[in-house]
C-alpha positions as CSV (number, residue, x, y, z in Angstrom):
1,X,97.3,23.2,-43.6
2,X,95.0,22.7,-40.2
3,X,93.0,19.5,-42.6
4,X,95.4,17.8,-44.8
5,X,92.2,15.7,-45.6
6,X,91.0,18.9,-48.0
7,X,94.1,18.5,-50.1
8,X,93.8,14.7,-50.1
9,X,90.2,14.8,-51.3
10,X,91.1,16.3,-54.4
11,X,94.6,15.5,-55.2
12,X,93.8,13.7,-58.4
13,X,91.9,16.9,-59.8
14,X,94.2,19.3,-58.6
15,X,97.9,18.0,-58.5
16,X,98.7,19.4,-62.2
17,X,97.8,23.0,-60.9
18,X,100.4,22.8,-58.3
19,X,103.2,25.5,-58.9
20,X,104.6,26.7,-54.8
21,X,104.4,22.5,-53.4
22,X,104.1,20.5,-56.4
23,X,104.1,16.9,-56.6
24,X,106.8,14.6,-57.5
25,X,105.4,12.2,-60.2
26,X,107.3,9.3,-60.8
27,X,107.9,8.6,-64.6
28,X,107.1,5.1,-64.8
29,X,103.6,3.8,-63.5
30,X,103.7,2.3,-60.1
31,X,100.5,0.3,-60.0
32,X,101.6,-3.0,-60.4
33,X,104.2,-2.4,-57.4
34,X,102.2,-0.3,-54.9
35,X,98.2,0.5,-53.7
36,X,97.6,4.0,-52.5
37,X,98.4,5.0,-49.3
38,X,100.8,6.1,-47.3
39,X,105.1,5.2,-47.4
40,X,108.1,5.2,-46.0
41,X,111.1,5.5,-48.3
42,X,114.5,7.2,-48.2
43,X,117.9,6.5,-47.9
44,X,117.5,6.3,-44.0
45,X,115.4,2.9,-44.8
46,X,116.0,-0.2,-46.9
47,X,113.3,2.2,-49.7
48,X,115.6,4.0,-51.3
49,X,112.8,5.3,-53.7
50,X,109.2,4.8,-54.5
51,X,110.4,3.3,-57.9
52,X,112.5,0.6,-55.7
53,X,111.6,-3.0,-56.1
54,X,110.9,-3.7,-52.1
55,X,109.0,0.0,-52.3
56,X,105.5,-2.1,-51.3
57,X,107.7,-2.3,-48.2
58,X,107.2,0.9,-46.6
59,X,103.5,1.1,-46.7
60,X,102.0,2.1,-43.6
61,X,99.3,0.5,-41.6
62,X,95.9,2.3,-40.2
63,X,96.2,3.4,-36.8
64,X,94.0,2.8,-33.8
65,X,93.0,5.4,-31.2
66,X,94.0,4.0,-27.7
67,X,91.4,5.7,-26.0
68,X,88.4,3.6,-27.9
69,X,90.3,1.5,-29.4
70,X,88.7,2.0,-32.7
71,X,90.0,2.6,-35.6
72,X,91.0,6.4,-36.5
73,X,90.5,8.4,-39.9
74,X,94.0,9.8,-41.2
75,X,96.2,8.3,-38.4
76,X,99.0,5.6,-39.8
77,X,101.7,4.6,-38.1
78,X,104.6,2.0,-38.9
79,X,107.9,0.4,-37.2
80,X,110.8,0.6,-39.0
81,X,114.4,0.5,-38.6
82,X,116.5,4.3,-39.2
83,X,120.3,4.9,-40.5
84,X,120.8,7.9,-38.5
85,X,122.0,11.2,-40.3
86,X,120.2,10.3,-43.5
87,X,116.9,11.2,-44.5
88,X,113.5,9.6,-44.7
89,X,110.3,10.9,-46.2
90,X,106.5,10.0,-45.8
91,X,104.8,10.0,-49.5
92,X,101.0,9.4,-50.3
93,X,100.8,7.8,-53.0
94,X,97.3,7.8,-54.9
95,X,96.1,7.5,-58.2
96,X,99.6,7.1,-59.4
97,X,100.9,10.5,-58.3
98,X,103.2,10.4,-55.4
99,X,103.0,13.5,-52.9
100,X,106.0,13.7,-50.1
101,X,105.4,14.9,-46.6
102,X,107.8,15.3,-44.0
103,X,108.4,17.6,-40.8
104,X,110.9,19.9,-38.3
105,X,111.3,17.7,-35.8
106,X,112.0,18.6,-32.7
107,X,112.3,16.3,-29.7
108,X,110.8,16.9,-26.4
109,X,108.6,15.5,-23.7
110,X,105.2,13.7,-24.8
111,X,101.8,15.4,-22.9
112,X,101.6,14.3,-19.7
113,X,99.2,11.4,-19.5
114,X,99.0,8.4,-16.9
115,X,100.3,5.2,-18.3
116,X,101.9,7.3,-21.3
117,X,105.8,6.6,-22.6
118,X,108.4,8.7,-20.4
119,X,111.2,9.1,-23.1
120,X,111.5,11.8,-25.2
121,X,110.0,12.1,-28.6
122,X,110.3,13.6,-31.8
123,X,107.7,15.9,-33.1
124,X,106.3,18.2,-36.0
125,X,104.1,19.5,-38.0
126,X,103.1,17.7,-40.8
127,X,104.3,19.8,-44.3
128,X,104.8,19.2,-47.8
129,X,108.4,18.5,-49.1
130,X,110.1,18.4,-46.1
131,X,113.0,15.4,-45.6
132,X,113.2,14.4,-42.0
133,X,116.5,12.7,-40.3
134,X,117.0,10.9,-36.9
135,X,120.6,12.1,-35.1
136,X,121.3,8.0,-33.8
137,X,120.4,4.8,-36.0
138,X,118.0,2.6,-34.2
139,X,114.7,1.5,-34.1
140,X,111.6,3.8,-34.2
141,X,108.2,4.0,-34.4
142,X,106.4,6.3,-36.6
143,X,102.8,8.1,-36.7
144,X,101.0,10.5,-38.9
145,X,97.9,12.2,-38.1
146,X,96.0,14.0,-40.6
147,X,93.5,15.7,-38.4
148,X,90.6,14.4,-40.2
149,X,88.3,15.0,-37.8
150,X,89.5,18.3,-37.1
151,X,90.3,17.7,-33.4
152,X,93.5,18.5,-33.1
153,X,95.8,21.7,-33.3
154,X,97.2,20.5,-36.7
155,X,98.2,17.7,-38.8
156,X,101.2,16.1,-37.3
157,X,104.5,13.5,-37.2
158,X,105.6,11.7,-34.1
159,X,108.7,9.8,-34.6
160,X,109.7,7.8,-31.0
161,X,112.8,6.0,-30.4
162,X,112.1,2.2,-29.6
163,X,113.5,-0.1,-27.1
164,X,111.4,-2.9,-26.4
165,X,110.8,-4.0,-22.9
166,X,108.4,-6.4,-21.5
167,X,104.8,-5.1,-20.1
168,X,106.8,-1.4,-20.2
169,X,109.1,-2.1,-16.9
170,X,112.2,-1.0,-17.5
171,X,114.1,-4.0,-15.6
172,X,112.2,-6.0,-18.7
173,X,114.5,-4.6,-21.3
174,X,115.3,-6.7,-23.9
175,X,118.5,-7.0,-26.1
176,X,118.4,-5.8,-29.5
177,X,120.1,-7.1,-32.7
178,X,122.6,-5.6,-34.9
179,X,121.0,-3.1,-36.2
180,X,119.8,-3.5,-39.8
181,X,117.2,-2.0,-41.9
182,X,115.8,-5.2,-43.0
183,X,115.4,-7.4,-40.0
184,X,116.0,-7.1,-36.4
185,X,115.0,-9.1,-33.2
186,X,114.8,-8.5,-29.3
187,X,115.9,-11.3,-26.4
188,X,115.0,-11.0,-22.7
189,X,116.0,-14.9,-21.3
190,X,115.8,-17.0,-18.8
191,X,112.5,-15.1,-17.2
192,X,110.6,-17.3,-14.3
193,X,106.9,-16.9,-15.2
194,X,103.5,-18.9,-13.4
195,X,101.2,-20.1,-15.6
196,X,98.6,-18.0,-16.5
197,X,101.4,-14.3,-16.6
198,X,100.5,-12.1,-18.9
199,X,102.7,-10.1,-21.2
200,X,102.9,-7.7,-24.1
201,X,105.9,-6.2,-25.6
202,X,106.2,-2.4,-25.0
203,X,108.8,0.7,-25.5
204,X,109.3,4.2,-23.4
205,X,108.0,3.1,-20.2
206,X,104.6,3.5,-21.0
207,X,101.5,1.7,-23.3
208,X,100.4,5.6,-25.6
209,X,101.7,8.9,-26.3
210,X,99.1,11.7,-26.6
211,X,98.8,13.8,-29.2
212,X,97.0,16.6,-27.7
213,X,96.6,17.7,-24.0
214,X,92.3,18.6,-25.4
215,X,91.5,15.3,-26.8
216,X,91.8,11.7,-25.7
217,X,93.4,10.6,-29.0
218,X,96.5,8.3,-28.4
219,X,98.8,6.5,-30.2
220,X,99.5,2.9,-28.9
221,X,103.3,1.4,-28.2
222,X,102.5,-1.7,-27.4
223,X,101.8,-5.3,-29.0
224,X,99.8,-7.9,-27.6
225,X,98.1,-11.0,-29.2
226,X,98.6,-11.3,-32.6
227,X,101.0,-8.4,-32.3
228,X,98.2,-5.9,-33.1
229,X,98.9,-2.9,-32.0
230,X,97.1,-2.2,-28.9
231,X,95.5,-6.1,-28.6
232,X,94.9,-8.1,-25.1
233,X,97.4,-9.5,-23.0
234,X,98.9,-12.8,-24.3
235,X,98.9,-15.2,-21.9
236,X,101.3,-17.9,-20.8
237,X,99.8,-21.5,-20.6
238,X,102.8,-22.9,-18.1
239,X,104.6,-22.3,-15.6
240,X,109.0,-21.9,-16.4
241,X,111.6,-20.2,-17.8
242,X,110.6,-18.2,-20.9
243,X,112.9,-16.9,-23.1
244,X,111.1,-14.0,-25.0
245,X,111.9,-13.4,-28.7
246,X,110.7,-10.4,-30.6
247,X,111.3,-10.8,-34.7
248,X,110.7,-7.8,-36.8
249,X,110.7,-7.9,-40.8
250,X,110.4,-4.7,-43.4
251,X,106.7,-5.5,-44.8
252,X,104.1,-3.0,-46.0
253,X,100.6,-2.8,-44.4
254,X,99.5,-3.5,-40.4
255,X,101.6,-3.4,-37.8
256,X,101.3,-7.4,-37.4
257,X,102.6,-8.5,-40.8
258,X,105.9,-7.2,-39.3
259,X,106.4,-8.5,-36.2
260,X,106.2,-12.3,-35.0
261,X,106.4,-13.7,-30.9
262,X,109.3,-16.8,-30.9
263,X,108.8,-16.8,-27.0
264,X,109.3,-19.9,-25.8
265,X,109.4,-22.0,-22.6
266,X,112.9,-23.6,-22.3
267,X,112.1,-24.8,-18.8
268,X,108.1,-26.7,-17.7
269,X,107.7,-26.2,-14.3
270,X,105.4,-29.3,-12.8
271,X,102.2,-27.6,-11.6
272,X,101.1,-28.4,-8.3
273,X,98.5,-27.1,-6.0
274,X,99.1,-26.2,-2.4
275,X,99.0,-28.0,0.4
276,X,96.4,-26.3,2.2
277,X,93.3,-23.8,1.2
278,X,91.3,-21.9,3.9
279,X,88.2,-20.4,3.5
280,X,87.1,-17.3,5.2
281,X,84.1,-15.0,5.5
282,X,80.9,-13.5,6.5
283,X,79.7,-17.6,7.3
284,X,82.4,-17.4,10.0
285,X,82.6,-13.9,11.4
286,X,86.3,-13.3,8.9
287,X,87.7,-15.0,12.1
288,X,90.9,-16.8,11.3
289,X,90.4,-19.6,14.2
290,X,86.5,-19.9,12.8
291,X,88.2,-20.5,9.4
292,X,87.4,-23.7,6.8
293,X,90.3,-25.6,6.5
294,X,88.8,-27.1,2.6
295,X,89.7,-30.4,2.3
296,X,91.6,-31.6,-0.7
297,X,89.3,-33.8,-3.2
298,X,91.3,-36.9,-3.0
299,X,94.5,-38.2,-5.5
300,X,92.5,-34.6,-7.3
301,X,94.9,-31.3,-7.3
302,X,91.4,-29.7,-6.2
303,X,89.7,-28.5,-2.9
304,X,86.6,-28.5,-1.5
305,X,83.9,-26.8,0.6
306,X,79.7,-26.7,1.3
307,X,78.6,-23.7,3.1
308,X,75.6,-21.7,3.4
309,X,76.2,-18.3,2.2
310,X,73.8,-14.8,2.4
311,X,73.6,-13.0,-0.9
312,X,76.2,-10.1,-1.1
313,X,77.9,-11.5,1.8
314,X,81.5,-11.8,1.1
315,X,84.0,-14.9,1.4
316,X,87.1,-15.7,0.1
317,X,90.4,-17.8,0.4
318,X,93.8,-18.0,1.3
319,X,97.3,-20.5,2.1
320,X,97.7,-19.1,5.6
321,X,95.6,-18.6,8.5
322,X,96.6,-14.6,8.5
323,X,96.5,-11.5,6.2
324,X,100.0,-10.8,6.8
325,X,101.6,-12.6,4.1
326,X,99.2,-11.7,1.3
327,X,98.4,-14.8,-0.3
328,X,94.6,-14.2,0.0
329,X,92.8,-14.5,-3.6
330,X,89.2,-14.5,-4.7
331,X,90.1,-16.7,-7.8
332,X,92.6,-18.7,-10.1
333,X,93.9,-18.1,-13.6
334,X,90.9,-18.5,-15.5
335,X,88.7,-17.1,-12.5
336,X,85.5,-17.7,-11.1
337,X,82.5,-19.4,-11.9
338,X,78.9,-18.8,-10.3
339,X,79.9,-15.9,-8.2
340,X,80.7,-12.5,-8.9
341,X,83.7,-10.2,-6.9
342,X,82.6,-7.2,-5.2
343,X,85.6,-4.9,-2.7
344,X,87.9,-7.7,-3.4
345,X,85.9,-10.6,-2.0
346,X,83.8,-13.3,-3.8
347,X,79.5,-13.3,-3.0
348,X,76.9,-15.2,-4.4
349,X,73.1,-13.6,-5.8
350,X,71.0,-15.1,-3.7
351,X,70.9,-17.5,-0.2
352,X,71.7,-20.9,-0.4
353,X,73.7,-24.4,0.3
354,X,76.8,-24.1,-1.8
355,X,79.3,-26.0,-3.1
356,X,82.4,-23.8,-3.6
357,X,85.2,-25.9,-5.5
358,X,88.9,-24.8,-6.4
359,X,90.0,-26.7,-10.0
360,X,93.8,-26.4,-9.8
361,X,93.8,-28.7,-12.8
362,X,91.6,-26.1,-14.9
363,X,92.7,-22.9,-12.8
364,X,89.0,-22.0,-11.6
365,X,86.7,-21.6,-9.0
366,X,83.2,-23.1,-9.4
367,X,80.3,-21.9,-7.8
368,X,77.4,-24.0,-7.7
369,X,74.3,-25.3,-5.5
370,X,75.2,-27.8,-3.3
371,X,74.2,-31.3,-3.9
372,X,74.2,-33.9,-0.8
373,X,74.6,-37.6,-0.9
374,X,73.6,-40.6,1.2
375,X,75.3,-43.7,-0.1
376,X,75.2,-47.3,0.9
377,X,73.1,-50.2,2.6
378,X,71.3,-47.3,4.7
379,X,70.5,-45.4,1.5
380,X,68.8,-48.6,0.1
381,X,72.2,-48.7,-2.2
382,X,75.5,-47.6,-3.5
383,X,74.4,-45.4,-6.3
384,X,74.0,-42.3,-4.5
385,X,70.8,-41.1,-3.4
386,X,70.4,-37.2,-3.1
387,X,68.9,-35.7,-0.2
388,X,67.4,-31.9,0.4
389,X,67.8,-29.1,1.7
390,X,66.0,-27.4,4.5
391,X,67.1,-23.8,5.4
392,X,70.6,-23.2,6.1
393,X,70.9,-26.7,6.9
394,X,71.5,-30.4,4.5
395,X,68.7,-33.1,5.7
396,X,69.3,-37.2,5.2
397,X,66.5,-39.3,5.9
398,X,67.7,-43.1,5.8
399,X,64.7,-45.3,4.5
400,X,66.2,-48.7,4.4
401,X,68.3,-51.0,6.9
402,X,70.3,-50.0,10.0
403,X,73.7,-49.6,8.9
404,X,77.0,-47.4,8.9
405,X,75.9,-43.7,8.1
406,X,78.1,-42.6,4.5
407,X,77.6,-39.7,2.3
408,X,79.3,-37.7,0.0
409,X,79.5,-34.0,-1.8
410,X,78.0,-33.8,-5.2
411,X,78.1,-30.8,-7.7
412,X,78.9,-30.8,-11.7
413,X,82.4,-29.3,-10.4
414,X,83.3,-32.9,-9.2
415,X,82.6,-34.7,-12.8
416,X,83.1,-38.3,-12.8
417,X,85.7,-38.2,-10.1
418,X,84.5,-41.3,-8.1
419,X,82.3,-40.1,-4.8
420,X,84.6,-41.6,-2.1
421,X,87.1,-39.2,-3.1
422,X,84.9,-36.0,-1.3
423,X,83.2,-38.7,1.0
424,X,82.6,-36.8,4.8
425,X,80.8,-38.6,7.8
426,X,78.9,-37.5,10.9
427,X,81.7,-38.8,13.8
428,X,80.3,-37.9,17.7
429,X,78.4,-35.0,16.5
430,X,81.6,-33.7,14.1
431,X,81.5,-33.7,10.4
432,X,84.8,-35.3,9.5
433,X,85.9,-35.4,5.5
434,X,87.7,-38.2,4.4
435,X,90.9,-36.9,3.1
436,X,92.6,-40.7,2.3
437,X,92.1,-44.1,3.9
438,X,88.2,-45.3,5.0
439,X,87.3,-42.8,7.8
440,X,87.5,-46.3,10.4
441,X,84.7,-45.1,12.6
442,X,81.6,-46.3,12.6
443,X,78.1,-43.7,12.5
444,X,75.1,-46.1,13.2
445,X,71.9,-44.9,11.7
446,X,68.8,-46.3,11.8
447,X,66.0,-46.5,9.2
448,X,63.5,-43.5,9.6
449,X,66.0,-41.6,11.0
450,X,66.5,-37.6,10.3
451,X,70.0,-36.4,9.9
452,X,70.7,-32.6,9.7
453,X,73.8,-31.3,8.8
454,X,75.3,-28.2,10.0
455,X,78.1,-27.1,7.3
456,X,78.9,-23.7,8.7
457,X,79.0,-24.9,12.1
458,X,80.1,-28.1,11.0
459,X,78.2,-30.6,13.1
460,X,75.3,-32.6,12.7
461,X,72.8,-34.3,14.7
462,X,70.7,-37.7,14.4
463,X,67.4,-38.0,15.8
């Protein structure tokens, strides 16, 4: 029986002729209860029979290959709750004619894979008219391959125990209901999260078991969004005390009409952004004392910094002034935007003035051309008036009265946040960022005059 999928092709034509595995018709007509497919039913489940009311129940749900995550011909799996010592069959049922299918199981070690379960499992080959039992009542996940494709040694049954932990780490593991063949849920409380964790609910230690060392066809055991098998990471939108909450109910079809996520947060932690960000990279040697200390975008849980950066040369940030505490990052929750990361730092395509700007309010970085601002009586007015860029270097060229020389950061990043708030001045040579009250000294510029900026460096001159 290497291709069950020969049989199953011509089971309406042939299943009178049967004699040595002959089919067990039902004697009343099941289409107004059931579609074709395939079923779990037996005393060992809440089915007793395919002629049982709740017999739409058991019906299992098409199964996806973990290795593409597509999904694959004859493979059907289903989660469902076991009475241990009683037995449990797998029918197809199609074109009213109900064929059962069962196995020896044996239980051993799944094929060595990385990232595969580490428990034990129950496995066979996939026969006609064989019951199947589990020793222990529990929960369990079961999959059936028919070997459509040909691809594996034969057609076969995996029965695996389930205990649910979060993201597979065993000091995860959630408590289970009593056990019932109906309904059962899974707790893990009072769990400290950040915003922006990322979970899945998982069981053996692992995220697939193989079915055959030759192939990369896997089954999944894991849920993520949705609770489709196999789906992304779900991810947490605060930062608290969760209390996750698994809920499974008997229901026929996909994997996701049985199961629903209750997790809640019982505890909102305020979110807050540091209280310093440096910036280190190529632009300053990766010397800590050469560092950018970014200034905070005032009453804005943001930061701030203009640098000229080298395409492909790398730069990124950190809380400390060292690498010994590891608190160095490239990005926040929802990443990066306008660079790319390469060897675990950020770089940029091309040279250019840039404004790099840390959104702890959104949880991104923006990357973006930097935009500089002369402001005031000096400028001719207050609305801002944008100067170029010359090289590696920002140039301000004052065309009205002598006055106080004021300017500012621009950039989409900033958005209406008023200009004051990233204002920075030119004080004895120094470029000095206003980080709360008025900056109180005084830069006197006269009309005509150039100003270059240095942002690497971080001076500037007047001439």
């Amino acid at each position: 029986m290497k291709k069950i999928s020969l049989f199953m092709s011509a089971l309406a034509l042939v299943a009178l002729c049967f004699t040595s595995c002959k089919p067990n018709k039902n004697n009343g007509n099941l289409d107004d209860k059931v579609e074709d497919g395939f079923y779990v039913y037996g005393p060992a489940t809440a089915i007793e029979n395919m002629q049982a009311a709740n017999a739409a129940k058991g019906l299992m749900g098409a199964g996806i290959n973990e290795a593409d995550k597509k999904a694959r011909a004859g493979l059907y799996e289903k989660y469902i709750a076991l009475e241990g010592g009683k037995e449990f069959t797998l029918a197809l049922y199609e074109n009213n004619v109900v064929t059962n299918y069962g196995a020896k199981l044996e239980l051993g070690d799944p094929y060595d894979v990385a990232y595969g379960v580490t428990i034990k499992v129950y496995k066979g080959k996939l026969e006609q008219n064989v019951k199947m039992t589990v020793p222990e009542s529990g929960f369990y996940h079961i999959a059936l391959d028919l070997n459509v494709s040909d691809d594996l040694p034969e057609a076969c049954i995996v029965v695996a125990p389930v205990e649910w932990t979060i993201n597979a780490d065993a000091e995860k593991k959630m408590v289970a209901s009593e056990f019932n063949k109906e309904k059962m849920t899974w707790v893990l409380k009072d769990q400290e999260k950040k915003k922006g964790d990322k979970y899945k609910y998982a069981y053996g230690g692992g995220w697939k078991i193989k079915l055959t060392p030759a192939k990369e066809i896997n089954i999944e055991t894991n849920l993520g969004e949705g609770m489709k098998s196999g789906a992304s990471d779900i991810v947490l939108a605060h930062s608290g005390k969760y209390d996750f909450e698994l809920e499974w109910n008997l229901a026929g079809g996909a994997i996701e009409k049985s199961f629903k996520d209750n997790t809640k947060c019982t505890e909102e932690y305020v979110e807050k952004a540091p209280e310093a960000v440096y910036m280190i990279g190529q632009f300053c040697d990766w010397e800590w004392e050469n560092c950018f200390d970014m200034p905070k975008v005032i009453g804005e849980d943001a930061f701030y910094a203009v640098k000229y950066l080298k395409a492909n040369e790398g730069f990124k940030f950190n809380l400390v002034k060292n690498w010994d505490e590891g608190k160095d990052f490239t990005k926040l929750v929802q990443g990066v935007e306008g660079a790319t990361e390469a060897e675990g730092n950020l770089v940029v395509a091309a040279d250019g003035l840039y404004l790099i700007y840390l959104d702890y309010g959104k949880d991104k970085v923006f990357v973006e051309e930097a935009q500089i601002y002369g402001q005031g009586d000096a400028f001719g007015g207050w609305d801002g008036y944008l100067q170029k860029v010359e090289g590696d270097k920002a140039v301000l060229e004052p065309t009205a009265t002598a006055d106080d020389l004021r300017m500012f950061a621009g950039g989409a990043a900033f958005g209406n946040i008023d200009w004051w708030k990233h204002e920075f001045k030119l004080v004895n040579g120094k470029i000095v960022y206003r980080l709360g009250d008025e900056i109180a000294e005084k830069t006197p510029v006269q009309a005509g005059q150039k100003v270059t900026l240095d942002f690497n460096a971080g001076t500037g001159t007047i001439q």
